[in-house]
C-alpha positions as CSV (number, residue, x, y, z in Angstrom):
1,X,109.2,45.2,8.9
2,X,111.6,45.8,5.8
3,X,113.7,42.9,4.1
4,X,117.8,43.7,4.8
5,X,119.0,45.6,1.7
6,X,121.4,44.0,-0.3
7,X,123.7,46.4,1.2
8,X,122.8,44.8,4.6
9,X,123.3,41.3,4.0
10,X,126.4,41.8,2.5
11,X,127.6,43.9,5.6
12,X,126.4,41.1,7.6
13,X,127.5,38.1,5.7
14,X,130.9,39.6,5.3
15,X,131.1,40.5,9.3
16,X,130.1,37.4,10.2
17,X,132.5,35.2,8.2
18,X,135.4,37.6,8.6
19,X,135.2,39.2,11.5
20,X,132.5,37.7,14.1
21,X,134.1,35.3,17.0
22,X,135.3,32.1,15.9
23,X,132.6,29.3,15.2
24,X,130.4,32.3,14.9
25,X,126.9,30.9,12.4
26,X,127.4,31.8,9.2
27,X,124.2,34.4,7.1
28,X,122.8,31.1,5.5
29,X,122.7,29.6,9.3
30,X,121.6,33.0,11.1
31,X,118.2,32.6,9.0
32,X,117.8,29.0,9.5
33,X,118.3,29.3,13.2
34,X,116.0,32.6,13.4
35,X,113.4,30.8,11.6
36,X,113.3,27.9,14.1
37,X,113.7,30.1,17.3
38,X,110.3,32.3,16.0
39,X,108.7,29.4,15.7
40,X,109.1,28.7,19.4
41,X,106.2,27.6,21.8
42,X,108.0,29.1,24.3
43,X,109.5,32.9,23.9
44,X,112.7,32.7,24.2
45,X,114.6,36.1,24.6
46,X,117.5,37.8,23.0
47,X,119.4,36.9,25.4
48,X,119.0,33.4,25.2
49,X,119.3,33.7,21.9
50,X,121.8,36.1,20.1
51,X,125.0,33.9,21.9
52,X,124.6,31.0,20.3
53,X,124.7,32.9,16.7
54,X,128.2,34.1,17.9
55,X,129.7,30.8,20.0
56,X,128.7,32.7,23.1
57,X,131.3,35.4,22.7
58,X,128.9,38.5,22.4
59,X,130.9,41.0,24.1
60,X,132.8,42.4,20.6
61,X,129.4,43.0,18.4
62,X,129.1,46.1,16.8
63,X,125.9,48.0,17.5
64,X,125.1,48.1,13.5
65,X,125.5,44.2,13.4
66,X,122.9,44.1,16.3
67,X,120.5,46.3,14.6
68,X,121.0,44.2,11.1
69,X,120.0,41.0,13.3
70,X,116.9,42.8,14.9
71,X,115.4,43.9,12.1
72,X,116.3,40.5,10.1
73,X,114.7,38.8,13.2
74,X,111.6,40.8,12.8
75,X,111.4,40.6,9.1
76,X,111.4,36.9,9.8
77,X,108.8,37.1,12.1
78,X,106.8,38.5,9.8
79,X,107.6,36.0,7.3
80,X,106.5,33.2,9.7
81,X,103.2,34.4,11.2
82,X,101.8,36.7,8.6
83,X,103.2,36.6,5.1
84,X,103.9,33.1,4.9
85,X,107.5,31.5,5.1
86,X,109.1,30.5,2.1
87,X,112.5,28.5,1.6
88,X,114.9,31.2,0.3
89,X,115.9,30.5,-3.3
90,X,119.5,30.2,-2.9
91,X,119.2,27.3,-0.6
92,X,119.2,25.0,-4.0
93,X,119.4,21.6,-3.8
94,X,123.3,20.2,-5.6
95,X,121.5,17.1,-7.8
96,X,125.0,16.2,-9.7
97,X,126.8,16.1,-6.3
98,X,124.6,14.9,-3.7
99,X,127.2,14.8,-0.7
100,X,127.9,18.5,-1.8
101,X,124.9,19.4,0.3
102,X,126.2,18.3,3.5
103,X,129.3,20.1,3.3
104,X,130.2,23.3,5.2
105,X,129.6,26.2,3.3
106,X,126.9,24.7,1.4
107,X,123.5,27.4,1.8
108,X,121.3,24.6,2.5
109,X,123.6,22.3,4.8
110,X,124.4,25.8,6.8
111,X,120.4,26.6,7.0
112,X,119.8,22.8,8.1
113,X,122.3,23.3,10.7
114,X,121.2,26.5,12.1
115,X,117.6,25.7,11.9
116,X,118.6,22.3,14.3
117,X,120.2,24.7,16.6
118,X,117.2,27.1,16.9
119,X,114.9,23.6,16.8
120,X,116.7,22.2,20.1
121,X,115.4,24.6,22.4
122,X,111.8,23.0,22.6
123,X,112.1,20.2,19.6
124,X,112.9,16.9,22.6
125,X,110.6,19.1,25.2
126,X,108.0,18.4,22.5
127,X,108.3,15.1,21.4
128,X,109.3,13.7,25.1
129,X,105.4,15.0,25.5
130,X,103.4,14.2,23.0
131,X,101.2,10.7,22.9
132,X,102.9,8.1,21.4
133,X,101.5,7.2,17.9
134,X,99.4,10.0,17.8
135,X,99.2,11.5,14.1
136,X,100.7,14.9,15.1
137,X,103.5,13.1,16.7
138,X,104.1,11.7,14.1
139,X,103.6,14.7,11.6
140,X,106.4,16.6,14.1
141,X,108.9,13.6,14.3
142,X,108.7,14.6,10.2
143,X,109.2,17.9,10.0
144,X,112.4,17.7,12.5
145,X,113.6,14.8,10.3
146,X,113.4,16.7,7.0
147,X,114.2,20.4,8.0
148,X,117.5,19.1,10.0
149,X,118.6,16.3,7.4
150,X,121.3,18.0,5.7
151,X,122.8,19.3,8.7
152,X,124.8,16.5,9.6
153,X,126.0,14.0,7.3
154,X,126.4,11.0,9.4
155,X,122.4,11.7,11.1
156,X,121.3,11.9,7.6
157,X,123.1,8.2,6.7
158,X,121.6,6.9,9.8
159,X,118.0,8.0,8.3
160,X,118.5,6.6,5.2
161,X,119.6,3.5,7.0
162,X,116.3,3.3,8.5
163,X,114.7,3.3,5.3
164,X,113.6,-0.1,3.0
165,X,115.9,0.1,-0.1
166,X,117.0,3.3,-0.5
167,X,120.2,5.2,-0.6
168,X,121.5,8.9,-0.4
169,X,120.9,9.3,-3.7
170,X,117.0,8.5,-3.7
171,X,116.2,10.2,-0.1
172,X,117.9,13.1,0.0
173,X,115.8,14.9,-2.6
174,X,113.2,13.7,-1.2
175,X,114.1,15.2,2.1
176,X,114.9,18.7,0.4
177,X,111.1,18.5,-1.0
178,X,109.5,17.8,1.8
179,X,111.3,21.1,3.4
180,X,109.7,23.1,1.0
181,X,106.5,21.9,1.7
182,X,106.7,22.0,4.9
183,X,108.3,25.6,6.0
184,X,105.6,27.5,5.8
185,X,103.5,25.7,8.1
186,X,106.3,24.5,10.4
187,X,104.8,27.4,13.0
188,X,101.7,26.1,13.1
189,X,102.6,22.6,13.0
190,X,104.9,23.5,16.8
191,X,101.7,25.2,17.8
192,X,99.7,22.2,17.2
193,X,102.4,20.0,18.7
194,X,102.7,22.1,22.0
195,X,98.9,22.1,22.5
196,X,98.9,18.3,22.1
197,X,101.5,17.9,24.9
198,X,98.9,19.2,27.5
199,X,102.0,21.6,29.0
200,X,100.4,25.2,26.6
201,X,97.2,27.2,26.5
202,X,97.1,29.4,23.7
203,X,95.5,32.7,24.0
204,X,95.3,34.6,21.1
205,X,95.5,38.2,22.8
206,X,98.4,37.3,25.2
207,X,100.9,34.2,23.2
208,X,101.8,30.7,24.8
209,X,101.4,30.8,28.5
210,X,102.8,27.3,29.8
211,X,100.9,25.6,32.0
């Protein structure tokens, strides 16, 4: 599947900040949320998933704006489970003004914050399951921590919190390194979680089945 044209993100980003439903998810969120839904143990349909982009108001969408998300969903796809997924390059990291990547509007706060929404329909079914102490556990607990750090600034304080002498300034780059590491092999890291959990079988020819 083909990349949006620059033509196409622009129609999109500008629809979507201009004219999409109030609290509709920004371009920046749209592919952080995509990324986490695709990554999903359990298929979750368009149905499901296209009202959250939009605050549940899908009613107004243009067909074009439909056919923009389809194919970006696809491309993304593609991305995840055959290219290889990396971090887009806008979503820099702000070193001179740390707090500036928590703030609304920010590429990689938005990102962060659509990739947690995407991420909560398995992320708790997953880690409610899994063996306690067990290294993938563990691994998973990570990977949730880092990718959804900076999209809430007060979570992201409670983190640091949690850790011996550090502070916002210290951690949070560390957080936004660890995302690029660990993006493209956050799909196999939830397939690895979900088989650990006892509730999948994976068949190669036919997806997740749930037990």
């Amino acid at each position: 599947m083909h990349k949006l044209t620059n033509e196409q993100e622009q129609q999109l980003s500008h629809w979507l900040v201009d004219e999409a439903p109030s609290q509709t998810l920004c371009l920046h969120a749209v592919k952080g949320y995509l990324f986490a839904v695709i990554a999903s143990p359990d298929p979750i349909e368009v149905n499901d998933w296209l009202p959250l982009i939009f605050n549940a108001e899908t009613d107004s969408i243009p067909d074009e704006i439909t056919m923009i998300l389809a194919q970006l969903y696809n491309y993304t796809s593609d991305l995840v489970f055959d290219e290889g997924y990396k971090l887009p390059e806008v979503l820099e990291f702000s070193e001179e003004m740390v707090e500036a990547n928590f703030l609304s509007g920010h590429p990689l706060h938005e990102w962060s914050y659509g990739f947690a929404c995407g991420a909560n329909f398995y992320s708790n079914k997953l880690l409610d399951n899994l063996t306690e102490e067990s290294e993938v556990l563990e691994s998973f607990t990570l990977a949730i921590m880092a990718l959804t750090f900076f999209a809430d600034r007060q979570m992201a304080q409670e983190v640091v919190d949690s850790q011996d002498d550090s502070n916002l300034s210290i951690f949070a780059p560390i957080m936004y390194s660890m995302i690029g590491d660990l993006v493209p092999e956050y799909a196999q890291l939830v397939e690895q979680a979900a088989l650990s959990t006892g509730l999948y079988d994976f068949e190669e020819s036919e997806g997740w089945d749930e037990e």
